[in-house]
C-alpha positions as CSV (number, residue, x, y, z in Angstrom):
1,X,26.0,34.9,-52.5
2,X,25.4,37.3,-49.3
3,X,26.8,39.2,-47.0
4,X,25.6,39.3,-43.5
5,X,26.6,39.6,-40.2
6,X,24.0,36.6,-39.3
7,X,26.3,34.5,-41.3
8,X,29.5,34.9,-39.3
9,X,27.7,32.2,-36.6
10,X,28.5,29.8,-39.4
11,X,32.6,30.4,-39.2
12,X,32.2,30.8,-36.0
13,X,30.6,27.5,-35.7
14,X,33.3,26.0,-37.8
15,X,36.0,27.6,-35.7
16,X,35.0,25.9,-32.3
17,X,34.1,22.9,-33.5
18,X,37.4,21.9,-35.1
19,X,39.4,23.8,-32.8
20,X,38.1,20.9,-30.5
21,X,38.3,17.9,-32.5
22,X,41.6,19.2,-32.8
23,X,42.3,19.5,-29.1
24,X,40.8,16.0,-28.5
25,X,42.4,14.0,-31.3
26,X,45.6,15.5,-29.5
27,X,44.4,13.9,-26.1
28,X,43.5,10.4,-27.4
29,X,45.3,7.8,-28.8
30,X,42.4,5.5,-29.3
31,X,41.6,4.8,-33.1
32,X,37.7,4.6,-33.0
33,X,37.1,7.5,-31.3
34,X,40.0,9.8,-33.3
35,X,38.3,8.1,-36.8
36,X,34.8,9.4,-34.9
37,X,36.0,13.2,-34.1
38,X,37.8,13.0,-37.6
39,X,34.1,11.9,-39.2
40,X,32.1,14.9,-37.1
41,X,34.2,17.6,-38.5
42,X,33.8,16.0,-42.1
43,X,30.3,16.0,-41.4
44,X,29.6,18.8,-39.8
45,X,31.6,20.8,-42.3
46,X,31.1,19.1,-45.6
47,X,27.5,18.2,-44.7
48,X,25.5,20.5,-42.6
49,X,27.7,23.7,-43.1
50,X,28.8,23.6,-46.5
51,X,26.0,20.9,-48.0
52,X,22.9,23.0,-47.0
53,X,23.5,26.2,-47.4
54,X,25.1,25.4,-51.2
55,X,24.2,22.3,-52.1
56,X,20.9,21.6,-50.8
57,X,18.7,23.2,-53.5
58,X,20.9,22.2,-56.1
59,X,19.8,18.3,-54.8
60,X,16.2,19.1,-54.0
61,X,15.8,20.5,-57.5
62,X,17.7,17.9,-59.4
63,X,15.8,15.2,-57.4
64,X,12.2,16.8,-57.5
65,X,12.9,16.5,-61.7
66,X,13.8,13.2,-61.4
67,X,10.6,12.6,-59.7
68,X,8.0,14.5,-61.6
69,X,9.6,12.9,-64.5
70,X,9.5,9.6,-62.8
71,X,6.4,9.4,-60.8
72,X,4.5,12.9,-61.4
73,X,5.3,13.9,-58.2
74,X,8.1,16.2,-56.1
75,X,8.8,15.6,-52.1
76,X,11.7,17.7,-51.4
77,X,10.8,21.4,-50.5
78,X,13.1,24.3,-52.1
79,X,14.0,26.6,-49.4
80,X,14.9,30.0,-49.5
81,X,18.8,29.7,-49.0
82,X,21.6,32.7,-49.2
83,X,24.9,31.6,-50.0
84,X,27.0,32.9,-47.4
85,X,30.2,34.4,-48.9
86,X,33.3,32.6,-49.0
87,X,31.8,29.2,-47.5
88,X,33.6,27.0,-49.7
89,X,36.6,28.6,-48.8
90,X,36.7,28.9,-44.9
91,X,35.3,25.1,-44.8
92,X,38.1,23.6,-46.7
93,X,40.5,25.8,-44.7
94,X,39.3,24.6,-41.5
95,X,39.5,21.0,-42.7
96,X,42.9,21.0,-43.7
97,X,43.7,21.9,-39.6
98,X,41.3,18.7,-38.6
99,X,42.9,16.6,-41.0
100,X,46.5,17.1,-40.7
101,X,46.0,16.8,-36.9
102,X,44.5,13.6,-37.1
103,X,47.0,12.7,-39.0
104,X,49.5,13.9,-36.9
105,X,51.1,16.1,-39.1
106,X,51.0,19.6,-36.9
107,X,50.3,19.5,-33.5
108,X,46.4,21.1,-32.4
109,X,46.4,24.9,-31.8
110,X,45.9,25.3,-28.2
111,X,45.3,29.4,-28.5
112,X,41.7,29.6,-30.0
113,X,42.3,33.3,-30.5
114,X,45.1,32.2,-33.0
115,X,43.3,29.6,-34.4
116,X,40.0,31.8,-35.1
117,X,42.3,33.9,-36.9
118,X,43.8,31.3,-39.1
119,X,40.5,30.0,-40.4
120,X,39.3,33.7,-40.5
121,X,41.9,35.9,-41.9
122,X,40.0,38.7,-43.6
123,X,42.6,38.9,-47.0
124,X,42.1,35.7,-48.3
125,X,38.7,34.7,-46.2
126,X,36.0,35.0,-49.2
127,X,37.8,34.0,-51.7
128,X,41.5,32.6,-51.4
129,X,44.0,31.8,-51.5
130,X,43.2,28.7,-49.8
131,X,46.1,28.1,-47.0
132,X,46.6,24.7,-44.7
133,X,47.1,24.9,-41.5
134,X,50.5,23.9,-41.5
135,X,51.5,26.6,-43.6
136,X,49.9,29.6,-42.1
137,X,49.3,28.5,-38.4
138,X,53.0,28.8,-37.6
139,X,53.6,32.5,-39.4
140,X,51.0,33.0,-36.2
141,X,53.6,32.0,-33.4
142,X,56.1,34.6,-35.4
143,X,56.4,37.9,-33.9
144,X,56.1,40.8,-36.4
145,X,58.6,43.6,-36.8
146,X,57.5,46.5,-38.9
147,X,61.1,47.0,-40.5
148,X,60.5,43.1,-42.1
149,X,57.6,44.2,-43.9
150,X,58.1,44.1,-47.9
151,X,56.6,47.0,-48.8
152,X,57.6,46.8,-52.3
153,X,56.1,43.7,-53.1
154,X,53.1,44.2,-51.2
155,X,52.1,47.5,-53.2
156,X,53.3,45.5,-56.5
157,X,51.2,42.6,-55.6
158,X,48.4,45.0,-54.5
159,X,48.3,47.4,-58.0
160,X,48.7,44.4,-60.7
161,X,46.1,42.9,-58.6
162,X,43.8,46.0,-58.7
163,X,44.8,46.4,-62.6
164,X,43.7,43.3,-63.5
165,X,40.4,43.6,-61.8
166,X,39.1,47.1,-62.9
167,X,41.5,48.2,-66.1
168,X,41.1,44.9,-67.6
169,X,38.4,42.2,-65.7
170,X,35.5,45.0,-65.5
171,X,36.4,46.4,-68.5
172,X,35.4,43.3,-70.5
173,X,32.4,42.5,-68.2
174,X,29.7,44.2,-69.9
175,X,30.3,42.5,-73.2
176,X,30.7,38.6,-71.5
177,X,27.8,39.2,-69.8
178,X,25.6,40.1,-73.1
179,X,27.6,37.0,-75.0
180,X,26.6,34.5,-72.5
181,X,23.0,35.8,-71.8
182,X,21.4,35.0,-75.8
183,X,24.5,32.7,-77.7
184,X,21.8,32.0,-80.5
185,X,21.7,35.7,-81.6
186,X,25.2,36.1,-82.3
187,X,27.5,35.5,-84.9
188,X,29.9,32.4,-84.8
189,X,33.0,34.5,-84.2
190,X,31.5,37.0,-82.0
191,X,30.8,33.1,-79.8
192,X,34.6,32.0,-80.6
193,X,35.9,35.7,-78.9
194,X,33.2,35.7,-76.2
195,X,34.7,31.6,-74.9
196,X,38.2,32.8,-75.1
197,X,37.3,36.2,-73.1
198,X,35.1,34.6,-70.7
199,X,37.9,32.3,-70.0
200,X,40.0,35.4,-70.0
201,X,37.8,37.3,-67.3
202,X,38.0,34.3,-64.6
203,X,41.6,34.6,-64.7
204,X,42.2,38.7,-64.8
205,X,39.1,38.4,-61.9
206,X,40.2,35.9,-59.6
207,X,44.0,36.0,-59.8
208,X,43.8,40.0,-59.6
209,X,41.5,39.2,-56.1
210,X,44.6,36.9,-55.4
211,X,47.1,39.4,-55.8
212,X,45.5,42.0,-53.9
213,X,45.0,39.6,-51.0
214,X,48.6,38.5,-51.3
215,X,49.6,41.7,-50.7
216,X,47.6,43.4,-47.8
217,X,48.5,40.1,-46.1
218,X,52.2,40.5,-47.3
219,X,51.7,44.3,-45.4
220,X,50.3,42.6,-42.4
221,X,53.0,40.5,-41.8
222,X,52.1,37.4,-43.5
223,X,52.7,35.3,-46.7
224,X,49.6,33.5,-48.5
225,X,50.9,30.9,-51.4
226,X,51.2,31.8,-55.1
227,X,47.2,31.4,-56.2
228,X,48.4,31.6,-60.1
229,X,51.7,30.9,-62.4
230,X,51.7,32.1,-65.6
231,X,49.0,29.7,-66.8
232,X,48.6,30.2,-70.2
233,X,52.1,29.5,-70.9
234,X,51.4,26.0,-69.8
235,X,51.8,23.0,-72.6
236,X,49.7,20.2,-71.3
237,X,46.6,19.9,-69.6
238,X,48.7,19.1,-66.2
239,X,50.9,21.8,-66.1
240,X,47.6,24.5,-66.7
241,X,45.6,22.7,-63.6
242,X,49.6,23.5,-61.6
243,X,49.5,26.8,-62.3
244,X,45.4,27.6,-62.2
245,X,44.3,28.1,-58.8
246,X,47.0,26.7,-57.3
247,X,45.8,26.2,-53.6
248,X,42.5,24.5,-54.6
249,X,44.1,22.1,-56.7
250,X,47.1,21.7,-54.0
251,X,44.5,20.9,-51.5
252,X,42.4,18.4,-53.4
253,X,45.6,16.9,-54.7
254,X,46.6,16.4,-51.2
255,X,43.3,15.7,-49.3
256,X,41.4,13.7,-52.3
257,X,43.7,12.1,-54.7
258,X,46.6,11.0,-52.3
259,X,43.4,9.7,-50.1
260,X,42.5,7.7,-52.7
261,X,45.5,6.2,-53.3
262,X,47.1,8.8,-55.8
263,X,49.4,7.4,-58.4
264,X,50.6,4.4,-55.8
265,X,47.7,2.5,-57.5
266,X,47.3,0.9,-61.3
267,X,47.7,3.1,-64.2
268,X,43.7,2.6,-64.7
269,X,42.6,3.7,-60.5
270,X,45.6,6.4,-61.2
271,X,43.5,8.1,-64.2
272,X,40.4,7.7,-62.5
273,X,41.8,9.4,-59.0
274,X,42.7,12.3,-61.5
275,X,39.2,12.7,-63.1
276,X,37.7,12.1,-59.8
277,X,39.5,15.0,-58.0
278,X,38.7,17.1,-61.0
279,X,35.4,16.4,-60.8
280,X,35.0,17.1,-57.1
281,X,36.3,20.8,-58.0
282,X,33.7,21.2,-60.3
283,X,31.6,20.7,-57.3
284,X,33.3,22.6,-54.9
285,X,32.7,25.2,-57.3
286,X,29.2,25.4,-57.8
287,X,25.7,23.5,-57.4
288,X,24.8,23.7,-60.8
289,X,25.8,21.0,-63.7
290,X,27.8,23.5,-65.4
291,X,30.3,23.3,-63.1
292,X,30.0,19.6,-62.4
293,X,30.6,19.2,-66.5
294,X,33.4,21.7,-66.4
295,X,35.0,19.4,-63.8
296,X,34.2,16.4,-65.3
297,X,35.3,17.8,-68.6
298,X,38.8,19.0,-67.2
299,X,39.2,15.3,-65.6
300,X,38.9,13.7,-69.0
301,X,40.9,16.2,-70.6
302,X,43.2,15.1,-67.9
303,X,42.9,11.5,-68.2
304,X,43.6,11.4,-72.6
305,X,46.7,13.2,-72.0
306,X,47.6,10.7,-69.4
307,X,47.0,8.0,-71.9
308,X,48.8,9.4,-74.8
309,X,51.9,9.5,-72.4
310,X,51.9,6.1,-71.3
311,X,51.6,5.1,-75.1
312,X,53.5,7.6,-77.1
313,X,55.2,10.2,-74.8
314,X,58.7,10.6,-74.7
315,X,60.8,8.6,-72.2
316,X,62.6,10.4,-69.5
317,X,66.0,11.3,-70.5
318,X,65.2,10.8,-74.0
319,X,66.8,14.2,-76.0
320,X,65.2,16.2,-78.8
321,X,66.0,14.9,-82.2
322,X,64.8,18.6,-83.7
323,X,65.9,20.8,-81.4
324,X,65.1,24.1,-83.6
325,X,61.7,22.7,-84.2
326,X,61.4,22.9,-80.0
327,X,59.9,26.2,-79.8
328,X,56.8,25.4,-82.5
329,X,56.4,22.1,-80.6
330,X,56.0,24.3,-77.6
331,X,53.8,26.4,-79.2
332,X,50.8,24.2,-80.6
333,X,51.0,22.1,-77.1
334,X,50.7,25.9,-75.7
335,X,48.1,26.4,-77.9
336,X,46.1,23.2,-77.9
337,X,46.2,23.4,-74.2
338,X,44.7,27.0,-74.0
339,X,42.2,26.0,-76.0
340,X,40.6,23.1,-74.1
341,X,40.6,25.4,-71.4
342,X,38.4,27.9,-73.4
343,X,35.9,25.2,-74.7
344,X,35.9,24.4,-70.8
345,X,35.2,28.0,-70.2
346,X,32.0,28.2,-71.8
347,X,30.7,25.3,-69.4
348,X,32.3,27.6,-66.3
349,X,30.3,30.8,-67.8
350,X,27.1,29.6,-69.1
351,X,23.6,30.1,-66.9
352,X,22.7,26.9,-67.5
353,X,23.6,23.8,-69.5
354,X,21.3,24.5,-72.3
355,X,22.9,27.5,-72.9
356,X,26.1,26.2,-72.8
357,X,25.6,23.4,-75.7
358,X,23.7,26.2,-77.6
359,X,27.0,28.4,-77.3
360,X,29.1,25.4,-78.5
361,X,26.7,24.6,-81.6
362,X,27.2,27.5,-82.6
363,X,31.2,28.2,-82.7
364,X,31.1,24.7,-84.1
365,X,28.2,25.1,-86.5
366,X,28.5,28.4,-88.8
367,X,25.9,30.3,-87.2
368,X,25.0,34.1,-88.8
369,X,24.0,36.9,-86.6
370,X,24.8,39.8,-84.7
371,X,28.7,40.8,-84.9
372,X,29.9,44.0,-83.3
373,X,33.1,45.1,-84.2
374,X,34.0,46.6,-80.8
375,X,34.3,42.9,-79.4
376,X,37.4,42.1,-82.1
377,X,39.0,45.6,-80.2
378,X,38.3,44.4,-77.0
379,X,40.0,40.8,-77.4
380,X,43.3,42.3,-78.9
381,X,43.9,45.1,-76.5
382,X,43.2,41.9,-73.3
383,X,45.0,39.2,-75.4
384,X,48.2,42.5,-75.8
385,X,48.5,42.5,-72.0
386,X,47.8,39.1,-71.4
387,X,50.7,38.0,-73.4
388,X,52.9,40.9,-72.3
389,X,51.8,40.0,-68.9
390,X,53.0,36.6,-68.9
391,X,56.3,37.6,-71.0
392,X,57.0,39.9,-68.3
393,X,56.2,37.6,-65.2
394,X,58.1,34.9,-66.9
395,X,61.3,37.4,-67.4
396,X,60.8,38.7,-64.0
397,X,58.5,37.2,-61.1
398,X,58.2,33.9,-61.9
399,X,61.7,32.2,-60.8
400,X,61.7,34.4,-57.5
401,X,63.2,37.5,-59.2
402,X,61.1,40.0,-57.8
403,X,64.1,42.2,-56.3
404,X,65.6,42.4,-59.3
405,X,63.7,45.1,-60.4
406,X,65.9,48.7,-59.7
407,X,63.7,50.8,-57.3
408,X,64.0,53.9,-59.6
409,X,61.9,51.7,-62.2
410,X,59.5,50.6,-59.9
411,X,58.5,54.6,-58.1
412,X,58.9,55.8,-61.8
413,X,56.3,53.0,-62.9
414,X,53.7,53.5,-60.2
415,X,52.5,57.0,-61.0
416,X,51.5,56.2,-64.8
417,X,49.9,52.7,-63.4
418,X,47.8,54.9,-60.8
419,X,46.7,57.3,-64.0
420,X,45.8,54.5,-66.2
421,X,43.7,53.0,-63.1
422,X,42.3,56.5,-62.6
423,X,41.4,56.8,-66.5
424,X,40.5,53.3,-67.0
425,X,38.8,52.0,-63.7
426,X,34.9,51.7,-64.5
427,X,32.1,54.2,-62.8
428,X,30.4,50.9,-61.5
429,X,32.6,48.0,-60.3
430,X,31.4,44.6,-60.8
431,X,31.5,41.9,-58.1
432,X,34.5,39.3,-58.0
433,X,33.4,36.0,-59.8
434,X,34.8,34.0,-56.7
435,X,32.9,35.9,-54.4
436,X,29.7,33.1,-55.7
437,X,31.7,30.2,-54.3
């Protein structure tokens, strides 16, 4: 991943060209040539924007493998390729604006001053949250008064955002890192803490970039969608993948699996729709096969719990013959769910896919080695504000009760948060996971 300037041709390419499909599928109501504009700006996007500079290696390698394995020979060069920042992100944005023209969902932007700001909005532009073009483009047309500016929950947004990133995300860094870089040196519960943390540190890392986003748009004027939910709270695999990065999964859901037919098909297409669109994020994610198994691994996770449903879930309507035993239910589904998600993790985390099974032998297989103490502290301090974090948000944020909270509370609050980020915030900051994709 990269910054530089060079790279802003690439937007900027994005920008005009589906700012004019956009304008011409308006102008034309002749199906061959609005299926052919719609198929350039998959193609240009997907393909020669988005396909080269992240997946093109990824190919060339895999390929050249298969090859020398094959035939004892490679004929695809590896180039020297940056990964421009935030390229998955602006190219999916900008799609969602060709798309739901061509379908005629929003009319086309005719200001390309408006629309260049829409797929480049600096808060949200490297990495989320991802917004459509029918949700954002019209907050555009609104004029802006500086008295309807929520200031409150712009700084709130802004400093949980900002905790969760340096008091708790960086924090734990250091010891991840070491984790994941040798798993067969370590001890098997020092492997056990390292997948839950590493799990841990996506969330803290990319919902606190989320947050902070939400908010300096929120002090701009503007509203990007909720990126996260509370998702460790979640009880099945399906709720966790609606409350984990919300705006991907909206936009595949919307974009990918209602393309392919979504759940108006058989109960066998249905399941595969599911693991398919969990499988392209895995992709979207990364070009390496970790990601492409963590996908693929979150789709059939997916897919078992849609088949134990269909045979021996409860009907709708059905009531609770143990209605005190509710909240243990809860509680293993809670924590059967959490953990998939953690064994997913290590996939998501891992260098490579050797590393990964390596890391998995040996939480699975009792594995001696070296355990430092200090990791055991480090898990229970995260996993105390973790689960205070989602008692609180569940008590307070997450049905829309933001004002709710007396002002008083809130100014007294914000002094001892800025200490603790003053005490706690590391000497060297450490870049945001997301910024990779």
């Amino acid at each position: 991943m990269s910054w530089d300037y060079r790279f802003g041709a690439l937007i900027l390419l994005s920008t005009i060209i589906d700012y004019y499909v956009g304008w011409l599928l308006t102008r034309s109501q002749n199906r061959t040539w609005r299926l052919f504009l719609l198929n350039f700006s998959l193609i240009t996007n997907l393909v020669f924007i988005l396909g080269f500079f992240k997946y093109y290696n990824f190919l060339a390698s895999t390929t050249n493998s298969f090859s020398l394995w094959a035939l004892d020979q490679s004929f695809l060069p590896v180039l020297d390729i940056i990964l421009p920042a935030g390229i998955s992100f602006f190219t999916f944005q900008s799609l969602s604006y060709t798309i739901d023209v061509y379908k005629g969902e929003i009319p086309a932007e005719r200001d390309f001053i408006r629309f260049a700001l829409f797929v480049s909005f600096f808060p949200q532009l490297v990495a989320g949250p991802i917004v459509t073009a029918k949700t954002f483009i019209p907050q555009l047309h609104e004029p802006k008064r500086f008295e309807d500016i929520p200031f409150r929950v712009a700084v709130r947004y802004f400093m949980l955002g900002y905790f969760k990133k340096a008091v708790l995300s960086d924090q734990i860094a250091p010891t991840i890192d070491m984790i994941f870089t040798d798993p067969t040196v370590l001890h098997t519960g020092t492997l056990w803490i390292g997948a839950v943390l590493g799990g841990t540190q996506v969330y803290l890392d990319f919902s606190g970039y989320s947050d902070m986003a939400i908010g300096s748009a929120l002090l701009l004027g503007y509203k990007l969608p909720t990126n996260f939910n509370l998702p460790f709270k979640a009880s099945s695999v399906s709720e966790f993948w609606r409350r984990w990065h919300m705006t991907l999964n909206f936009w595949l859901r919307d974009y990918i699996y209602f393309s392919l037919g979504g759940s108006r098909v058989s109960s066998l297409r249905r399941k595969f729709n599911i693991w398919f669109t969990m499988f392209v994020s895995g992709v979207w994610h990364g070009a390496n096969w970790t990601y492409v198994f963590w996908g693929s691994l979150n789709g059939f996770f997916y897919m078992v719990e849609e088949f134990y449903r269909e045979r021996w879930g409860k009907p709708k309507g059905e009531t609770n013959p143990f209605p005190k035993l509710q909240f243990m239910v809860w509680f293993l589904k809670m924590s059967l769910t959490n953990l998939l998600f953690f064994l997913g993790a290590v996939f998501f985390r891992s260098a490579n896919f050797t590393a990964a099974l390596q890391h998995l032998k040996g939480m699975f297989l009792w594995q001696t080695g070296v355990f430092r103490t200090y990791i055991w502290k480090e898990f229970l301090w995260v996993s105390c504000f973790l689960i205070l974090g989602h008692c609180l948000g569940h008590y307070l944020w997450e049905e829309g009760k933001e004002k709710q909270i007396p002002a008083s509370l809130e100014l007294a609050i914000y002094p001892i948060v800025v200490l603790i980020l003053a005490l706690f915030t590391p000497e060297n900051s450490v870049p945001f996971i997301y910024f990779q994709f």
